[in-house]
GUNU-834945 format. One record per residue: x, y, z of N, C-alpha, C in turn; residue number from 1. Coordinates in nm, 3 decimals, decimal comma. Layout:
N
+---------+---------+---------+---------+---------+---------+---------+---------+---------+-----+
:    n_c1 :    n_c2 :    n_c3 :   ca_c1 :   ca_c2 :   ca_c3 :    c_c1 :    c_c2 :    c_c3 : num :
+---------+---------+---------+---------+---------+---------+---------+---------+---------+-----+
:       X :       Y :       Z :       X :       Y :       Z :       X :       Y :       Z : NUM :
...
+---------+---------+---------+---------+---------+---------+---------+---------+---------+-----+
//
This chain:
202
+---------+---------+---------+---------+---------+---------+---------+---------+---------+-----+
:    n_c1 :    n_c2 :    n_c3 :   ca_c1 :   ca_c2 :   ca_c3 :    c_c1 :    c_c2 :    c_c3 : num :
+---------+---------+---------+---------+---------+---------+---------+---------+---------+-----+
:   1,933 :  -0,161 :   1,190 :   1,830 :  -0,200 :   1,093 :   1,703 :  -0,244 :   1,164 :   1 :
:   1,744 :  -0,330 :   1,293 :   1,614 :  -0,394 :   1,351 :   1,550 :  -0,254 :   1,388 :   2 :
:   1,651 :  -0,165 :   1,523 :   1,538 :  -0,073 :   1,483 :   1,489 :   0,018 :   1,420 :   3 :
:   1,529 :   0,051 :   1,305 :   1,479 :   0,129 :   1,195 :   1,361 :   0,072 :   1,156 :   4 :
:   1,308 :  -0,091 :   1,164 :   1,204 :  -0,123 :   1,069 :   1,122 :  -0,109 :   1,194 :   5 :
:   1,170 :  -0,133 :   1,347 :   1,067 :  -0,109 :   1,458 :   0,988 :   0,023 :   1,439 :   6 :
:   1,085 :   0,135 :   1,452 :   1,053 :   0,264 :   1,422 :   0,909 :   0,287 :   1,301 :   7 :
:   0,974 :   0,224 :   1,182 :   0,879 :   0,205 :   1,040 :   0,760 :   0,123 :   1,084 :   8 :
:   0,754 :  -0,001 :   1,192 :   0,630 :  -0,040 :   1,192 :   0,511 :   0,049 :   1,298 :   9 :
:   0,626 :   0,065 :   1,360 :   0,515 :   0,163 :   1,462 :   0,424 :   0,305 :   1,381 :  10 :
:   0,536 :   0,361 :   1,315 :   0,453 :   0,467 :   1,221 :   0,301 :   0,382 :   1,098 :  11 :
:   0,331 :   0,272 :   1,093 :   0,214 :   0,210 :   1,025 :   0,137 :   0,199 :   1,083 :  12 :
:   0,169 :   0,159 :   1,232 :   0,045 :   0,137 :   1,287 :  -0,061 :   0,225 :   1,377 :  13 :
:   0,042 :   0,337 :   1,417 :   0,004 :   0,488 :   1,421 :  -0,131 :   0,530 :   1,277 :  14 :
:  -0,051 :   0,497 :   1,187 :  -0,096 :   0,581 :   1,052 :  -0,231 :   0,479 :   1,015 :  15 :
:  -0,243 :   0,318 :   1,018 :  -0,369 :   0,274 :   0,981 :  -0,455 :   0,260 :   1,126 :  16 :
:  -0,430 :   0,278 :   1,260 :  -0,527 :   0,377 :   1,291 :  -0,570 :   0,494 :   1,296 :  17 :
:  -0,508 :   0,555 :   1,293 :  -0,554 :   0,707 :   1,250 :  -0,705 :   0,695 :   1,125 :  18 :
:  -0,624 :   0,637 :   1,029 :  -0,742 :   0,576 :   0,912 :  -0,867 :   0,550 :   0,977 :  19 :
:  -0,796 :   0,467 :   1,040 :  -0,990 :   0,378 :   1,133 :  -1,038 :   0,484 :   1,196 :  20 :
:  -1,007 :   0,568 :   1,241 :  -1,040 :   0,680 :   1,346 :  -1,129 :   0,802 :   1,274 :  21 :
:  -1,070 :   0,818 :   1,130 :  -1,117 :   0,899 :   1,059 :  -1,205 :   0,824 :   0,941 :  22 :
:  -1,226 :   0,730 :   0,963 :  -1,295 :   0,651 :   0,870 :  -1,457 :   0,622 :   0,974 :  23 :
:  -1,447 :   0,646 :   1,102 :  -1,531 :   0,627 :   1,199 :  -1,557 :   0,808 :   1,261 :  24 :
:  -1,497 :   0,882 :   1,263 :  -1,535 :   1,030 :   1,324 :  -1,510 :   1,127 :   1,159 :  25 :
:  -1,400 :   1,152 :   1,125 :  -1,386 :   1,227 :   0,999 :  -1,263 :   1,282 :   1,012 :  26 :
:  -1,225 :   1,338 :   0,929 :  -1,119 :   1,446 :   0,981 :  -1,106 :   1,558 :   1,099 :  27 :
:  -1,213 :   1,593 :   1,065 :  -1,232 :   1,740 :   1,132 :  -1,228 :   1,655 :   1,303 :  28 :
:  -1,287 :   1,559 :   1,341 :  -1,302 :   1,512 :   1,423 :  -1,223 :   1,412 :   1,498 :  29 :
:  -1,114 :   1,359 :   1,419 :  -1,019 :   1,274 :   1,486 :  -0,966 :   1,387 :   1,565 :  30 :
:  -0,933 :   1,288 :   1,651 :  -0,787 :   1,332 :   1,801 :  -0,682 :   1,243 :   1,795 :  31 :
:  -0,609 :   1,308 :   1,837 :  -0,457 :   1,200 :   1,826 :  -0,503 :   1,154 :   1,943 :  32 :
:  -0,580 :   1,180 :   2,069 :  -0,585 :   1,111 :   2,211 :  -0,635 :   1,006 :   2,142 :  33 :
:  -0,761 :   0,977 :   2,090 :  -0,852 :   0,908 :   2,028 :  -0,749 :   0,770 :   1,991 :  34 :
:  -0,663 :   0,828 :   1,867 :  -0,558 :   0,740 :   1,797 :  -0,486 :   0,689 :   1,889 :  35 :
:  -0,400 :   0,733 :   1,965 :  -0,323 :   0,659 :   2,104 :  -0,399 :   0,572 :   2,172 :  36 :
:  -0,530 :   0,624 :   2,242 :  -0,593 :   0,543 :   2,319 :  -0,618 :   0,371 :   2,210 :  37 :
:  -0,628 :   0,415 :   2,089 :  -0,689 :   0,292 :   1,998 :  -0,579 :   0,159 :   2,049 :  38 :
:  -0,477 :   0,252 :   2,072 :  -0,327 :   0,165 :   2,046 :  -0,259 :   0,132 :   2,166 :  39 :
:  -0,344 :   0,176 :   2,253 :  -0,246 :   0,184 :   2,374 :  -0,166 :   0,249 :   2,417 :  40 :
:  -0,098 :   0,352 :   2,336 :   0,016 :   0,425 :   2,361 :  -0,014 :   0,577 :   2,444 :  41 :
:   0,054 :   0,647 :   2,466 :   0,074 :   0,818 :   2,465 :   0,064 :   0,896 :   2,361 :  42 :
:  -0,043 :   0,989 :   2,345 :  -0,042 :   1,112 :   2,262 :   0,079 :   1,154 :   2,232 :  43 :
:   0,172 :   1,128 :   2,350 :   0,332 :   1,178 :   2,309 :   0,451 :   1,085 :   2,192 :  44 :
:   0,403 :   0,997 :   2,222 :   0,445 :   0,864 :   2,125 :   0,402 :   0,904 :   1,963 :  45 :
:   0,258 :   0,926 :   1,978 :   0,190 :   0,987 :   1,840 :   0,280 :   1,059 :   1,781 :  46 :
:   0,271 :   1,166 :   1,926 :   0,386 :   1,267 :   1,848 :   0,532 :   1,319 :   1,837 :  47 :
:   0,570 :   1,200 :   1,912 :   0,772 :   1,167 :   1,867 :   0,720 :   1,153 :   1,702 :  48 :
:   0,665 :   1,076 :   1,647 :   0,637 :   1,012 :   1,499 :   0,581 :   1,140 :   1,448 :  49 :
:   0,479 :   1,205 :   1,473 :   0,439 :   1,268 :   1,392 :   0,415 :   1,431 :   1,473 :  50 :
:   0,478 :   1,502 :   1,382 :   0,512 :   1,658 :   1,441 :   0,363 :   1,736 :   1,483 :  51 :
:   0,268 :   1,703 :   1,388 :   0,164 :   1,778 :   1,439 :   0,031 :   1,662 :   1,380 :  52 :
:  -0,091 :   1,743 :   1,441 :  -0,211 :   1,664 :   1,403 :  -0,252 :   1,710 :   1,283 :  53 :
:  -0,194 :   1,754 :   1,217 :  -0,193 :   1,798 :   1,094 :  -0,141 :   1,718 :   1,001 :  54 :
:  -0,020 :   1,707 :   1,017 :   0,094 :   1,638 :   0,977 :   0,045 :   1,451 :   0,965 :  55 :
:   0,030 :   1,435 :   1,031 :  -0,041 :   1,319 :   1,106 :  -0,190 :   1,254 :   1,023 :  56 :
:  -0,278 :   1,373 :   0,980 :  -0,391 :   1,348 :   0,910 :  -0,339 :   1,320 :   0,804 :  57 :
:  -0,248 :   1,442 :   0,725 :  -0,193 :   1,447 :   0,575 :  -0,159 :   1,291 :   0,547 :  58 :
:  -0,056 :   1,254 :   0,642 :   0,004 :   1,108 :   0,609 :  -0,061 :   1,013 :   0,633 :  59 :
:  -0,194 :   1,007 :   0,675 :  -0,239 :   0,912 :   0,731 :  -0,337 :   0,929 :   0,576 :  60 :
:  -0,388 :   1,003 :   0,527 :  -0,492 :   0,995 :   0,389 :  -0,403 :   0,981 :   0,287 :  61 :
:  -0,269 :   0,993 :   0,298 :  -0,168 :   0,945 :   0,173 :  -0,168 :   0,778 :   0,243 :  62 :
:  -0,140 :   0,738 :   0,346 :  -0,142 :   0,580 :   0,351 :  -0,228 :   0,503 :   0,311 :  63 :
:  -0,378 :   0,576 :   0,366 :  -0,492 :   0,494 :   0,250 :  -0,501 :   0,490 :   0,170 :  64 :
:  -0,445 :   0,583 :   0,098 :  -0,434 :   0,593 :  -0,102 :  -0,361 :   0,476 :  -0,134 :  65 :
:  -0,269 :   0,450 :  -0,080 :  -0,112 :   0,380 :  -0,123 :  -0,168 :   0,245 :  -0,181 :  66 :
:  -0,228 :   0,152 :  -0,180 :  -0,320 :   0,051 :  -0,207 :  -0,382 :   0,052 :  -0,342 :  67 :
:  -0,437 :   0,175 :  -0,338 :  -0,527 :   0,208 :  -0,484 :  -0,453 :   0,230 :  -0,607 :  68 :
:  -0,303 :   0,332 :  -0,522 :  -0,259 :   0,371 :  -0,629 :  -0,159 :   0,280 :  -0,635 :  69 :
:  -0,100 :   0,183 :  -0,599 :  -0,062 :   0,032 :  -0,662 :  -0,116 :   0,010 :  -0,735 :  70 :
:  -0,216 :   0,009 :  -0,739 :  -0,318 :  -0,138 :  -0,798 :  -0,336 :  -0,015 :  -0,956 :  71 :
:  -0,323 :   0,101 :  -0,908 :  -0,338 :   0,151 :  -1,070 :  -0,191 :   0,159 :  -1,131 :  72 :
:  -0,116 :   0,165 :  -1,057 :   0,040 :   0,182 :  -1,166 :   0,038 :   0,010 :  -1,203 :  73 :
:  -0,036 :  -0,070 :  -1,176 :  -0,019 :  -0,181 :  -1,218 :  -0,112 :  -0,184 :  -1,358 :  74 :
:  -0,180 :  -0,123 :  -1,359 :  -0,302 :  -0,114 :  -1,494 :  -0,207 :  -0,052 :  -1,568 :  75 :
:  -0,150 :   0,061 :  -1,561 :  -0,057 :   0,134 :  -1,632 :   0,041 :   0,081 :  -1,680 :  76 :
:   0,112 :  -0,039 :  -1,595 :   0,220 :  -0,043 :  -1,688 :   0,165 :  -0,168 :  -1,748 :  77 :
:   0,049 :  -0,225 :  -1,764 :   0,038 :  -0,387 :  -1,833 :   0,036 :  -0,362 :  -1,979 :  78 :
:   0,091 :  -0,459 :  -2,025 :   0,103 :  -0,454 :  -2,178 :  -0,015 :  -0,518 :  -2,226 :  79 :
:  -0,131 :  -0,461 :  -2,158 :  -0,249 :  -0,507 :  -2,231 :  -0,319 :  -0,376 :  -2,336 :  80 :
:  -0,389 :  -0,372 :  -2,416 :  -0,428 :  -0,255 :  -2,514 :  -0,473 :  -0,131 :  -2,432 :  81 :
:  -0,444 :  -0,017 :  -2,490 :  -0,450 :   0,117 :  -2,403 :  -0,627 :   0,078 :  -2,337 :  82 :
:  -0,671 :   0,096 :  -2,487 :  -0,830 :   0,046 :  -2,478 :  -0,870 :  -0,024 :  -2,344 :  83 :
:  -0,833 :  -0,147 :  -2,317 :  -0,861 :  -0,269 :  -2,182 :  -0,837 :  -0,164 :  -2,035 :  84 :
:  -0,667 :  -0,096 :  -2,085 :  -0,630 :  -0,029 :  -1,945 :  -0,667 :   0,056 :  -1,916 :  85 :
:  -0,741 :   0,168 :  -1,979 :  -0,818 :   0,287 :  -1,959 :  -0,935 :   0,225 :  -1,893 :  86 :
:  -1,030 :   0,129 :  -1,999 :  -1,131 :   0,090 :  -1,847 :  -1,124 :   0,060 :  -1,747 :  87 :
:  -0,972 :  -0,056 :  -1,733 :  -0,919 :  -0,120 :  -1,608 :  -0,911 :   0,020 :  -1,471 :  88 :
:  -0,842 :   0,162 :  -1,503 :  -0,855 :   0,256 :  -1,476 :  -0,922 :   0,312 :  -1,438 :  89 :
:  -1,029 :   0,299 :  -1,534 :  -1,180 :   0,423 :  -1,496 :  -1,252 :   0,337 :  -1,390 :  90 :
:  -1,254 :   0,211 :  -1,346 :  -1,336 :   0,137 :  -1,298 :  -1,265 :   0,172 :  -1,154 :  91 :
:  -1,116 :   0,139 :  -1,172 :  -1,077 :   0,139 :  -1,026 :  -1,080 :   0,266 :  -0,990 :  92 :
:  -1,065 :   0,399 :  -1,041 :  -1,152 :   0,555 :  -0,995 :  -1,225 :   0,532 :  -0,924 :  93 :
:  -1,346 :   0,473 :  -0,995 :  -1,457 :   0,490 :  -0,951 :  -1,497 :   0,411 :  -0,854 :  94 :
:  -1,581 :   0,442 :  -0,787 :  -1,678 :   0,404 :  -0,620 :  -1,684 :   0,247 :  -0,657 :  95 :
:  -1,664 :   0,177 :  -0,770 :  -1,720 :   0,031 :  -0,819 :  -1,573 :  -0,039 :  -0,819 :  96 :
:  -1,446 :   0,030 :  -0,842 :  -1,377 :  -0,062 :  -0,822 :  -1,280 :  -0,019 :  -0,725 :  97 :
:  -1,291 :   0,089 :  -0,655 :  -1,163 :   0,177 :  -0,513 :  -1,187 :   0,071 :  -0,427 :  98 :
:  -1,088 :   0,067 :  -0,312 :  -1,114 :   0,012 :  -0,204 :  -1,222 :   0,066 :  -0,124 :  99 :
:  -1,288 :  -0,023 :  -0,037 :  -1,436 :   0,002 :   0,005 :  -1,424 :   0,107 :   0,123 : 100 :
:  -1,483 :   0,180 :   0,132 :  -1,468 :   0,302 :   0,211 :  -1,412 :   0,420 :   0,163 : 101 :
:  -1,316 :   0,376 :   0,038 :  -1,200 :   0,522 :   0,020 :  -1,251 :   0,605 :  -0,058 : 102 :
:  -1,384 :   0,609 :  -0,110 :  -1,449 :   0,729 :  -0,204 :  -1,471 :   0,859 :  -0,042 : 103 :
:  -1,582 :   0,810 :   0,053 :  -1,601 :   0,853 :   0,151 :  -1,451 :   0,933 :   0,198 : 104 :
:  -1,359 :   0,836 :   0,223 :  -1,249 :   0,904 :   0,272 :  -1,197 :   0,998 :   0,187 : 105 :
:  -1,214 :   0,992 :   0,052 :  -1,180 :   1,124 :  -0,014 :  -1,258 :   1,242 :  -0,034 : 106 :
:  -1,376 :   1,181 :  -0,002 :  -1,481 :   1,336 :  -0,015 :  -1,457 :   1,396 :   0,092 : 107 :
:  -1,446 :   1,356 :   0,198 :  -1,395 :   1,424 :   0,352 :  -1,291 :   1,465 :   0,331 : 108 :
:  -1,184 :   1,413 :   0,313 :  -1,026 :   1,448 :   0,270 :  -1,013 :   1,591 :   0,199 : 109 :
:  -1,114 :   1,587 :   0,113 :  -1,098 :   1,747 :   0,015 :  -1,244 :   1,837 :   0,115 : 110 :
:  -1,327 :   1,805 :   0,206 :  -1,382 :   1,937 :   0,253 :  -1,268 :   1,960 :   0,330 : 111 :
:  -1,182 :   1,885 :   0,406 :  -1,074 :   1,887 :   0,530 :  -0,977 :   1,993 :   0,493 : 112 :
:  -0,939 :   1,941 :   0,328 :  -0,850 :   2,016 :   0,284 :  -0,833 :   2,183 :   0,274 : 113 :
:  -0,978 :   2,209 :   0,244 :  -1,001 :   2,381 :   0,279 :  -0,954 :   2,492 :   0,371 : 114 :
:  -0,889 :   2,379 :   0,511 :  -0,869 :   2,398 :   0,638 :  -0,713 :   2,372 :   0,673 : 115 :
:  -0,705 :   2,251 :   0,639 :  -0,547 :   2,171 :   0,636 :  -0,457 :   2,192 :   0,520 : 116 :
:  -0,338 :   2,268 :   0,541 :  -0,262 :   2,286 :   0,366 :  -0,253 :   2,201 :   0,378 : 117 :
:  -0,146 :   2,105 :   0,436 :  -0,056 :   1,989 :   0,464 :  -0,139 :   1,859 :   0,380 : 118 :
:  -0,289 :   1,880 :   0,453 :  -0,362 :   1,764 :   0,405 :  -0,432 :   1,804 :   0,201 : 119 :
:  -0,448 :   1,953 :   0,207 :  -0,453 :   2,013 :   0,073 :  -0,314 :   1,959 :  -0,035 : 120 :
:  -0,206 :   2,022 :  -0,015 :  -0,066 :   1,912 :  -0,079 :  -0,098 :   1,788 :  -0,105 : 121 :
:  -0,104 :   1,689 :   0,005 :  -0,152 :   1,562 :  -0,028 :  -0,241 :   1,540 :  -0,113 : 122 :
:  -0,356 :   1,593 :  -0,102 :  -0,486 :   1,585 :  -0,180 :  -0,437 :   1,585 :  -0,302 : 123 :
:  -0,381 :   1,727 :  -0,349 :  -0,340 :   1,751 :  -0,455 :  -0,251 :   1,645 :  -0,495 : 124 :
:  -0,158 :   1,627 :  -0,485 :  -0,043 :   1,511 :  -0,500 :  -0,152 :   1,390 :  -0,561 : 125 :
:  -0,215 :   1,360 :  -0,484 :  -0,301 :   1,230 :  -0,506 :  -0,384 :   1,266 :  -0,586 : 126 :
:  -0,417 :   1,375 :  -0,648 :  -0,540 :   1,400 :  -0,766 :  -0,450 :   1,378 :  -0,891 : 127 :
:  -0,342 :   1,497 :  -0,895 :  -0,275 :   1,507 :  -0,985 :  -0,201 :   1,329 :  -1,048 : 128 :
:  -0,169 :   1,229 :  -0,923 :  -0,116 :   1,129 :  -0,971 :  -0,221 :   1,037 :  -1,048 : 129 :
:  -0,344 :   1,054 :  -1,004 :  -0,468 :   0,984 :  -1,110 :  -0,474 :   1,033 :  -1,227 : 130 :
:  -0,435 :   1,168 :  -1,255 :  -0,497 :   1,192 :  -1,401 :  -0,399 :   1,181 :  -1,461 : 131 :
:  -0,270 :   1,200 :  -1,438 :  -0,178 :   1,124 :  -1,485 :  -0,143 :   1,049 :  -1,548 : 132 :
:  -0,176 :   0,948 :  -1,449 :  -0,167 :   0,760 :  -1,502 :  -0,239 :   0,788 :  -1,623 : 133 :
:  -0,391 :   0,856 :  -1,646 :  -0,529 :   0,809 :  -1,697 :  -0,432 :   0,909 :  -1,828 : 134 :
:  -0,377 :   0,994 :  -1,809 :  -0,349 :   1,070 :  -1,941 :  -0,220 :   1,019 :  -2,011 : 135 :
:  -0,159 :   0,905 :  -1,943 :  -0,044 :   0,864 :  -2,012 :  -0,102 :   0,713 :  -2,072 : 136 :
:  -0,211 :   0,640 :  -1,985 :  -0,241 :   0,554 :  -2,072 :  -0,338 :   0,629 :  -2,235 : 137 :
:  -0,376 :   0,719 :  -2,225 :  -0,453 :   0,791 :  -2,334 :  -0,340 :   0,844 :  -2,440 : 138 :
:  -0,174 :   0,815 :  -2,399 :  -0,091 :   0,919 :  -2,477 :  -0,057 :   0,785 :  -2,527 : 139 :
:  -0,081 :   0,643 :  -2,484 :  -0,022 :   0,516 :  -2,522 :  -0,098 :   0,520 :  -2,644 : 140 :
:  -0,242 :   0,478 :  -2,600 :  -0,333 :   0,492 :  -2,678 :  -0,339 :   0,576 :  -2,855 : 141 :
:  -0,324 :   0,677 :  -2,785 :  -0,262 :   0,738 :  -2,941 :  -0,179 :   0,723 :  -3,049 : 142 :
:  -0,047 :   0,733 :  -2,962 :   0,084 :   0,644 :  -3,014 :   0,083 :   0,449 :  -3,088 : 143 :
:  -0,019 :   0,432 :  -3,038 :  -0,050 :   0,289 :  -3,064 :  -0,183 :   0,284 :  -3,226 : 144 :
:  -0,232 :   0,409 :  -3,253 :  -0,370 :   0,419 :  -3,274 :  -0,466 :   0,387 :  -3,267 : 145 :
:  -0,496 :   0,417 :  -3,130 :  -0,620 :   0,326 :  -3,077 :  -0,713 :   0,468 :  -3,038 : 146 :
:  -0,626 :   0,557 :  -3,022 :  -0,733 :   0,673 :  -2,999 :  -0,708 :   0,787 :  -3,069 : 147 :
:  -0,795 :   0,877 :  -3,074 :  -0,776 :   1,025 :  -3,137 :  -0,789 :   1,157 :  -3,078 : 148 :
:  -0,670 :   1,210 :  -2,984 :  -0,727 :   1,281 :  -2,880 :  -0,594 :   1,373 :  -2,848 : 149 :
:  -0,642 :   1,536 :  -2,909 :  -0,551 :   1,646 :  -2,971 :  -0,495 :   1,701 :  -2,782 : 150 :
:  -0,562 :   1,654 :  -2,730 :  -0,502 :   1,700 :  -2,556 :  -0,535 :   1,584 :  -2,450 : 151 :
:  -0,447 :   1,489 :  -2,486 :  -0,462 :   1,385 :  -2,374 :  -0,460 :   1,435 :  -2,251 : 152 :
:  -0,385 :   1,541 :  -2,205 :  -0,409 :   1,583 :  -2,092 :  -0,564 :   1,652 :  -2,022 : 153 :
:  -0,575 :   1,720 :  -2,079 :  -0,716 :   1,777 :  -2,101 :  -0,853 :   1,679 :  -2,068 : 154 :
:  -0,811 :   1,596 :  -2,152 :  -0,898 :   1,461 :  -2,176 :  -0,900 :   1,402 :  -2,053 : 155 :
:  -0,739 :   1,400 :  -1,974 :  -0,786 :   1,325 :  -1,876 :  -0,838 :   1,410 :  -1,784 : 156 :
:  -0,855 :   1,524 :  -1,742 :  -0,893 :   1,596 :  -1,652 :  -1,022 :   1,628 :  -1,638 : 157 :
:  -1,077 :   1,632 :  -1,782 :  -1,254 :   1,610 :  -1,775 :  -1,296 :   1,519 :  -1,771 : 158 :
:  -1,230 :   1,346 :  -1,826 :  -1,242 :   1,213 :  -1,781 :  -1,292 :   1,207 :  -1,635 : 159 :
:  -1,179 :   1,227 :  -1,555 :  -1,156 :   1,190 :  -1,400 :  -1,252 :   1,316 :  -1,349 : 160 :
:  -1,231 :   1,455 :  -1,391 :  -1,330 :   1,526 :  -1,319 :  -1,497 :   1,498 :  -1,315 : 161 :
:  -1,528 :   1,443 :  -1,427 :  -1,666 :   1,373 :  -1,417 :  -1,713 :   1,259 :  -1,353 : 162 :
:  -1,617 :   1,175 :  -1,316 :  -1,615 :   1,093 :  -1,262 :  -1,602 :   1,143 :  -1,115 : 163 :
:  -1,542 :   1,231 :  -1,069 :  -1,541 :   1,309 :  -0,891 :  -1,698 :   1,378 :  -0,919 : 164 :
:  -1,737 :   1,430 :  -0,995 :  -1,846 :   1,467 :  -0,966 :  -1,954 :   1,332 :  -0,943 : 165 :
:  -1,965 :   1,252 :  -1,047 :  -2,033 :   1,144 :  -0,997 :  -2,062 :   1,047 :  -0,896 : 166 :
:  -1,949 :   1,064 :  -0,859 :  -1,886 :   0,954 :  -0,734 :  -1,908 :   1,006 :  -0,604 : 167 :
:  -1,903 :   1,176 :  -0,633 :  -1,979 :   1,243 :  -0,502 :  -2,107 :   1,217 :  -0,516 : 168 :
:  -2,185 :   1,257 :  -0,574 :  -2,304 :   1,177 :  -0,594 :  -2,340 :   1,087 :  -0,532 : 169 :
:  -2,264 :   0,969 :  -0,574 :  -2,347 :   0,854 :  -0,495 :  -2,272 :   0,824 :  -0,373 : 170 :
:  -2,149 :   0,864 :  -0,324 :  -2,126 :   0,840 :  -0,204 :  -2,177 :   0,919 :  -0,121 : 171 :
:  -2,246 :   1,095 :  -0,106 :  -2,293 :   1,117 :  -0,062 :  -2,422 :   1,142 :  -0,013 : 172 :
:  -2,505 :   1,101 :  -0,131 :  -2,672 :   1,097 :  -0,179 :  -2,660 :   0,916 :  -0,232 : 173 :
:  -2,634 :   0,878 :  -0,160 :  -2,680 :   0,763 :  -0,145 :  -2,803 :   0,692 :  -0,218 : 174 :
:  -2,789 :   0,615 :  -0,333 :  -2,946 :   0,585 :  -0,386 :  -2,972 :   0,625 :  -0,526 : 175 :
:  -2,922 :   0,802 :  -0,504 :  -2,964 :   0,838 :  -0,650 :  -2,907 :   0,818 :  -0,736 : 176 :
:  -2,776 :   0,799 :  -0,784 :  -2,763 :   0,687 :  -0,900 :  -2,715 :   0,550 :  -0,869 : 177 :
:  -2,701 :   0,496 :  -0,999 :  -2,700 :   0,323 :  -0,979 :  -2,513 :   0,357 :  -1,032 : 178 :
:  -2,447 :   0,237 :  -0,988 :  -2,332 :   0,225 :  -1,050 :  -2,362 :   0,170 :  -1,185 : 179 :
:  -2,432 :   0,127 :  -1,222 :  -2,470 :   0,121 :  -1,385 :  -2,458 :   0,247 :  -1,487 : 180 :
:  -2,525 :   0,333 :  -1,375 :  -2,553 :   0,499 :  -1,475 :  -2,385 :   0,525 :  -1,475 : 181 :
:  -2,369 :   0,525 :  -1,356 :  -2,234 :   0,638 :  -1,334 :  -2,105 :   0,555 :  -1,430 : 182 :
:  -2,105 :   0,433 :  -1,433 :  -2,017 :   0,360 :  -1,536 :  -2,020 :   0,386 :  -1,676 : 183 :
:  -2,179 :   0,339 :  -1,703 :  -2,230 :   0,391 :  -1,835 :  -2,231 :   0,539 :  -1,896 : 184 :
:  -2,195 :   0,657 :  -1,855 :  -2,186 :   0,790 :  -1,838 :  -2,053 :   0,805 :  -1,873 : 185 :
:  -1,944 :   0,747 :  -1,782 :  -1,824 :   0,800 :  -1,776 :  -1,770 :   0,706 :  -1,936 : 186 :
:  -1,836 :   0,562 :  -1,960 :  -1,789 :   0,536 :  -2,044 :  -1,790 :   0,601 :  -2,148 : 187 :
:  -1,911 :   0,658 :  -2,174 :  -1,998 :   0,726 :  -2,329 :  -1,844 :   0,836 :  -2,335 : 188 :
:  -1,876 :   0,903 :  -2,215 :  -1,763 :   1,046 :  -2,205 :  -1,665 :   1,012 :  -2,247 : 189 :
:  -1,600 :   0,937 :  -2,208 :  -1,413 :   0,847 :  -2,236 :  -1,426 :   0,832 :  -2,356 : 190 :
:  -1,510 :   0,730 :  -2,474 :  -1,543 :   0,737 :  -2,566 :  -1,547 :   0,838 :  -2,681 : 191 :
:  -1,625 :   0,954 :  -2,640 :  -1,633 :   1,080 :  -2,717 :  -1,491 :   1,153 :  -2,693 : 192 :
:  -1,444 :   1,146 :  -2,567 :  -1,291 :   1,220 :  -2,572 :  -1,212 :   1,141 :  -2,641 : 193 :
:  -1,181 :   1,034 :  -2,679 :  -1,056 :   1,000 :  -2,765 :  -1,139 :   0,915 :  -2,876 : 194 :
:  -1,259 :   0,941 :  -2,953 :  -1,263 :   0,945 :  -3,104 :  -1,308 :   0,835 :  -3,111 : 195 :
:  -1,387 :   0,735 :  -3,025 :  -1,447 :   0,563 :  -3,024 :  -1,584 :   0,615 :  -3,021 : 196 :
:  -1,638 :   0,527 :  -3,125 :  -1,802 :   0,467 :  -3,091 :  -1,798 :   0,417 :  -2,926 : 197 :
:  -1,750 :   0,380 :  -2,899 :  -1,746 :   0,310 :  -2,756 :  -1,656 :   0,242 :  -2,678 : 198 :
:  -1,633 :   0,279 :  -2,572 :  -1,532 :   0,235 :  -2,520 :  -1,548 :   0,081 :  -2,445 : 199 :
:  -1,641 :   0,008 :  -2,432 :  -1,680 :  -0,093 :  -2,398 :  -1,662 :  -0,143 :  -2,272 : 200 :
:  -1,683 :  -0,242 :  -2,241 :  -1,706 :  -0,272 :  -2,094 :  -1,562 :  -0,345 :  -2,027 : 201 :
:  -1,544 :  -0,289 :  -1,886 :  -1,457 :  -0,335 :  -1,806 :  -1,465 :  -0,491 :  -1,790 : 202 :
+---------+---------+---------+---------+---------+---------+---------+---------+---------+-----+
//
C-alpha cells in the first residue's frame, strides 16, 4: 500500500509539473527533459510513469481539469433550484469563474489536439463532460418547471458552444470584451434557450 500511494504521488507530481511547464512553454513546446529537470529526476523516471510524451501531455491536461470539474459536479448535484445551478455553472465555464490560467490551458489544449489523438480523446472527454452536467441540470429544470426546452441537449451545446467562442475571445484578444459583455450575452442566450425573460445573475 505504502508503495502504491508512493508510486501515485510521484505520478502527481510528474503530472502538476508538466502543467507548470505547459502553462509556461505550451504544449507543442513542453519536453519531458524540461519536466524532469523541474523535479530533479531522469527523463527515464518520466517515463517508467508515463509511456510516451504524448501520453504524458493527455494526462497531464486531464489533471488540470480535475479541480474544475469537482467544483461543477458539486453545482450539479446541489439541491438548490435548476435556475441558481445553471448560473452557478455558466459562471464556472466561463473565464470569470474557471481556475485562473485554465481557459488559456484549454485554448492550447484544443490547437494541440489537431496533432495529439491521445490529447484530442481527452479534450473530447472533457468537452463532452461540461455539456453534460449543463444539459442534465436543464433536464432538472424542466422536470421541476422551471424551464421550457424541447432539446435540453441541444440547448446545452449552443449554451457552452457560445460561451468557447467567447472565452476565446477574451483569453486570446485580450481587452476586447469585458467579462460583463461575455456574462451578460451568455445569460440573455441561456434565457432564450429554456423559455425565461431572464435568467438572472450569478
Amino acid at each position: 500500500m505504502a508503495a502504491r500511494s508512493s508510486v501515485d504521488a510521484r505520478r502527481e507530481q510528474i503530472l502538476s509539473a508538466t502543467v507548470a511547464q505547459v502553462q509556461r512553454s505550451g504544449f507543442e513546446h513542453t519536453r519531458v527533459a524540461d519536466v524532469a529537470s523541474a523535479l530533479g529526476i531522469s527523463p527515464a523516471l518520466v517515463f517508467y510513469h508515463f509511456e510516451t510524451k504524448e501520453q504524458l501531455l493527455a494526462q497531464a491536461f486531464a489533471f488540470a481539469a480535475e479541480h474544475d470539474l469537482a467544483r461543477l459536479e458539486a453545482v450539479v448535484a446541489s439541491p438548490r433550484s435548476a435556475r441558481t445551478r445553471l448560473r452557478a455553472a455558466l459562471r464556472l465555464y466561463s473565464p470569470d469563474g474557471a481556475t485562473p490560467s485554465s481557459w488559456a490551458l484549454w485554448v492550447d489544449a484544443w490547437g494541440a489536439a489537431l496533432r495529439y489523438p491521445e490529447l484530442r480523446q481527452v479534450s473530447r472527454r472533457l468537452d463532452v463532460h461540461w455539456r453534460e452536467a449543463v444539459a442534465r441540470i436543464i433536464e432538472d429544470g424542466i422536470a421541476d418547471g422551471e424551464f421550457c426546452c424541447a432539446d435540453p441537449q441541444a440547448a446545452a451545446w449552443r449554451i457552452t458552444a457560445l460561451i468557447d467562442g467567447l472565452s476565446i475571445q477574451m483569453t486570446v484578444h485580450r481587452g476586447l470584451l469585458t467579462r460583463r459583455q461575455v456574462t451578460s450575452w451568455v445569460n440573455e442566450h441561456a434565457a432564450r434557450e429554456l423559455g425565461l425573460d431572464r435568467l438572472g445573475r450569478a
